[in-house]
C-alpha positions as CSV (number, residue, x, y, z in Angstrom):
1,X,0.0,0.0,0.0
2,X,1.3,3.4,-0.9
3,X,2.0,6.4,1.3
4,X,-1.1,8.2,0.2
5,X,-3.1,11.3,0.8
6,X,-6.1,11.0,3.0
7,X,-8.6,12.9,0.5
8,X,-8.7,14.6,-2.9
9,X,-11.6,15.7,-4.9
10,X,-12.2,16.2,-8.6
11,X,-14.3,19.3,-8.9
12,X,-17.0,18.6,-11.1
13,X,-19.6,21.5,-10.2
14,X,-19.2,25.1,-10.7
15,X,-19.3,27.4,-7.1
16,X,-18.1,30.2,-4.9
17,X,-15.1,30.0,-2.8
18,X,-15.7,29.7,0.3
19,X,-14.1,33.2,1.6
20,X,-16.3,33.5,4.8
21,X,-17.8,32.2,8.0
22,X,-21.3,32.7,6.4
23,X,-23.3,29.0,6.8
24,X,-23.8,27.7,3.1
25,X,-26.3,26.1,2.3
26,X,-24.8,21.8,1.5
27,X,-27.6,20.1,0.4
28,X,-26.5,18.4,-2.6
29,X,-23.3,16.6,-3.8
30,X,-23.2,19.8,-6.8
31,X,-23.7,22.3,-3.8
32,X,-20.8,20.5,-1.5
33,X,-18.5,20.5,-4.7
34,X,-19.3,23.7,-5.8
35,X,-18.8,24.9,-2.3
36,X,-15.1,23.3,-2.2
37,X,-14.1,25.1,-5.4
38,X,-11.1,26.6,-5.1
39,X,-10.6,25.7,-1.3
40,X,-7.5,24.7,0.4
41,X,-7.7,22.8,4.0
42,X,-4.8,21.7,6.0
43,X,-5.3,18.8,8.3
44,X,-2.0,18.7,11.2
45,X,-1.2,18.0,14.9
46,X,-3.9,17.0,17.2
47,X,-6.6,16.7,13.8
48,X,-4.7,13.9,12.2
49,X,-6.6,10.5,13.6
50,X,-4.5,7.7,14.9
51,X,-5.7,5.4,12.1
52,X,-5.7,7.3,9.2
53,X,-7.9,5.6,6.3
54,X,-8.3,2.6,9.0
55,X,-4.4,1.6,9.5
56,X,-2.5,2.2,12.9
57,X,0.1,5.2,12.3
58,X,2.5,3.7,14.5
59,X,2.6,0.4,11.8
60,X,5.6,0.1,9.7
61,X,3.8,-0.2,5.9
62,X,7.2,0.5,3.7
63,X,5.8,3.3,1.7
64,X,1.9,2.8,2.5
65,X,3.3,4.0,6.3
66,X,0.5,6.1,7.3
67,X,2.4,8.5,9.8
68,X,2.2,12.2,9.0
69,X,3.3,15.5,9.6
70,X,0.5,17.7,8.1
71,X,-1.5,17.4,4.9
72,X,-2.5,19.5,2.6
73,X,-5.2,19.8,-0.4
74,X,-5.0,22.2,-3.1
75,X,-7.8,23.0,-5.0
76,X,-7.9,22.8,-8.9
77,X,-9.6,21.3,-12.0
78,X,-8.3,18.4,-10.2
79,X,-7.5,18.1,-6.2
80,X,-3.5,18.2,-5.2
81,X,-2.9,16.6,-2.0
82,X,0.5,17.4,-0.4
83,X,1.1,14.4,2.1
84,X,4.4,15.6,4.8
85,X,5.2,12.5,6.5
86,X,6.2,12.5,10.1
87,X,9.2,10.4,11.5
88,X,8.5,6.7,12.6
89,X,10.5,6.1,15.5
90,X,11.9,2.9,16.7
91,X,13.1,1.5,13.5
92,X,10.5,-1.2,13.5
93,X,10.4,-4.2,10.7
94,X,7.7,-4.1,7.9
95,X,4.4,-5.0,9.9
96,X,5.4,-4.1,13.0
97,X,4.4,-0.9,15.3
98,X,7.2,2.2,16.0
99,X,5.4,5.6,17.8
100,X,3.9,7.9,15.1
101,X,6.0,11.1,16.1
102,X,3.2,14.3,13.6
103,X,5.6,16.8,15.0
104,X,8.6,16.3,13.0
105,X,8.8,15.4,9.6
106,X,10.6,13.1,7.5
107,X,10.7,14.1,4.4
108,X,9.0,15.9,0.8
109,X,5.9,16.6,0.8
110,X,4.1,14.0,-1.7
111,X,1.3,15.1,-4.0
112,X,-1.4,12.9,-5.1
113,X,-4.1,13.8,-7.9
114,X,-7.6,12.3,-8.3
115,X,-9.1,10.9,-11.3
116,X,-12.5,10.9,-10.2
117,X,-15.1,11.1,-7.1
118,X,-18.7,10.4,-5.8
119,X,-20.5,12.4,-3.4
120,X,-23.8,10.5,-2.6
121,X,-26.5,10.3,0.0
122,X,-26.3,13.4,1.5
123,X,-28.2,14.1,4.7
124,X,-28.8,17.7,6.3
125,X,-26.8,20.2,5.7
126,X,-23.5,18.3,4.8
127,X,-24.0,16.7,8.3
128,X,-23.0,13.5,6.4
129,X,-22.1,13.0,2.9
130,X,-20.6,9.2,1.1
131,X,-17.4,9.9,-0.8
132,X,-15.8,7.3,-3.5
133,X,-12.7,9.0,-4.2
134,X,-10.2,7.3,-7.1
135,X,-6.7,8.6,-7.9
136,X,-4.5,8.3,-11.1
137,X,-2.2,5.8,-9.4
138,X,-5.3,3.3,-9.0
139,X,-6.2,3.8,-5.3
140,X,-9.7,5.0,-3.8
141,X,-10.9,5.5,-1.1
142,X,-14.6,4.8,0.3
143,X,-16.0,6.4,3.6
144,X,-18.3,9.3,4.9
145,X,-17.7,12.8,5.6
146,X,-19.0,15.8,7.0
147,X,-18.6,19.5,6.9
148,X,-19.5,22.4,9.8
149,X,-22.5,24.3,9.3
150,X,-20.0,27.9,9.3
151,X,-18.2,25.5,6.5
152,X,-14.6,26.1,8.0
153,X,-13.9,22.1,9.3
154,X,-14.7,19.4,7.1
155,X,-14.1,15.8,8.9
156,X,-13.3,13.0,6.7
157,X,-13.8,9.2,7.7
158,X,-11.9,7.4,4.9
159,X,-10.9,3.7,4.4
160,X,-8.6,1.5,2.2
161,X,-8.7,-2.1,1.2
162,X,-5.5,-3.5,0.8
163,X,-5.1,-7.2,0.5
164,X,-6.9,-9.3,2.4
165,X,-8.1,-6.2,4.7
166,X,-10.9,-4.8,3.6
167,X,-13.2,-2.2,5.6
168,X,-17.8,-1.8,5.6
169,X,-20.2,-0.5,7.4
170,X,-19.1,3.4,6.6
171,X,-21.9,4.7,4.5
172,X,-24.0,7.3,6.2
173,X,-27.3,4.9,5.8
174,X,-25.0,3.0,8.3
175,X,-24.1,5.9,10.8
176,X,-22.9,9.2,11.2
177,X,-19.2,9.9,10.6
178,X,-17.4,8.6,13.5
179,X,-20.2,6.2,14.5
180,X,-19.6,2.3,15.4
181,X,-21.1,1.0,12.1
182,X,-17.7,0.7,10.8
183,X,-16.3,-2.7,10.4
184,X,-13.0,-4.3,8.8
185,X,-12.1,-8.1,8.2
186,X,-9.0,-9.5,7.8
187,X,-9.6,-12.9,6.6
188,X,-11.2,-14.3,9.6
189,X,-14.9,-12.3,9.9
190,X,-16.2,-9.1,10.2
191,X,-15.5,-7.1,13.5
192,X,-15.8,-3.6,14.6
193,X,-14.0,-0.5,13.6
194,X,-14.0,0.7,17.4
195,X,-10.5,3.3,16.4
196,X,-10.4,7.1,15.0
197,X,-9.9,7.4,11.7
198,X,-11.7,10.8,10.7
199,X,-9.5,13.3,9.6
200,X,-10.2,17.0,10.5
201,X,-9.4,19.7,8.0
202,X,-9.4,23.3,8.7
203,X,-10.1,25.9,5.6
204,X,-6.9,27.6,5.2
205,X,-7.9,31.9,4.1
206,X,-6.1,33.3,1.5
């Protein structure tokens, strides 16, 4: 599994920038993108979940390492996610766990680019939204996300299959985002998703 991004959207609807606090008005997947338009959100420190898209951070993946520094998502005809990844300490071997240290970082940033998304099955006022998000390197992602009614912190619950691992229940027909409808299985029957994985990014002004 590649070091990856947690969430970039292709912007497919036309919209405003969000440039204030005003509440907008999220009812649609058209009004969400169109709302996004042009946005940049920085997720780092404390709103960085300790299972980002479902893996431990602390869990030596090679390159798919999910331990980060800060990331980043740049708004364009296409989404560029800048990925910073933070230091692993403890030198562990492939598949085992170090300590996640966010605070420093490692290395480049990496950017990532998506191909294509789905926004489906919104309810309220963006109080839970179902993303399918697919990049040009072949990954997706599949979860549920959210954004705050003043439309400055949009939380992201994203997941990953990656070999025999594979992740359900995180649809918003099955729960709001951060709810225990998540599930994973790897290889020997469903269980609950009872960690963090929802990523909090703030709107970053210009």
């Amino acid at each position: 599994m590649r070091r990856l991004a947690p969430v970039v959207l292709l912007i497919i609807a036309c919209g405003t920038r969000p440039t204030s606090s005003a509440n907008p008005v999220l009812t649609s997947p058209e009004a969400i993108l169109g709302y996004l338009a042009g946005s940049h959100w920085l997720m780092a420190g404390t709103d960085i979940p300790q299972f980002p898209n479902g893996y431990y951070e602390g869990l030596n993946l090679g390159a798919g390492t999910q331990c980060f520094h800060s990331i980043a998502i740049a708004a364009g005809s296409a989404w560029t996610v800048t990925g910073v990844p933070g230091t692993l300490n403890g030198s562990p071997p492939i598949g085992s766990n170090g300590t996640c240290d966010r605070t420093t970082a490692s290395g480049a940033g990496v950017d990532q680019v998506t191909s294509s998304v789905l926004i489906s099955g919104v309810a309220g006022n963006a109080d839970c939204f179902d993303l399918r998000l697919a990049f040009l390197d072949g990954l997706v992602q599949n979860g549920r996300g959210k954004i705050s009614p003043d439309g400055t912190v949009m939380t992201l619950e994203l997941f990953i299959d990656a070999g025999t691992l594979t992740f359900g229940g995180y649809h918003c027909a099955d729960g709001n985002v951060g709810s225990a409808s998540a599930t994973f299985d790897g290889g020997s029957g469903v269980k609950p998703f009872t960690w963090n994985a929802q990523q909090v990014f703030r709107l970053q002004r210009p």
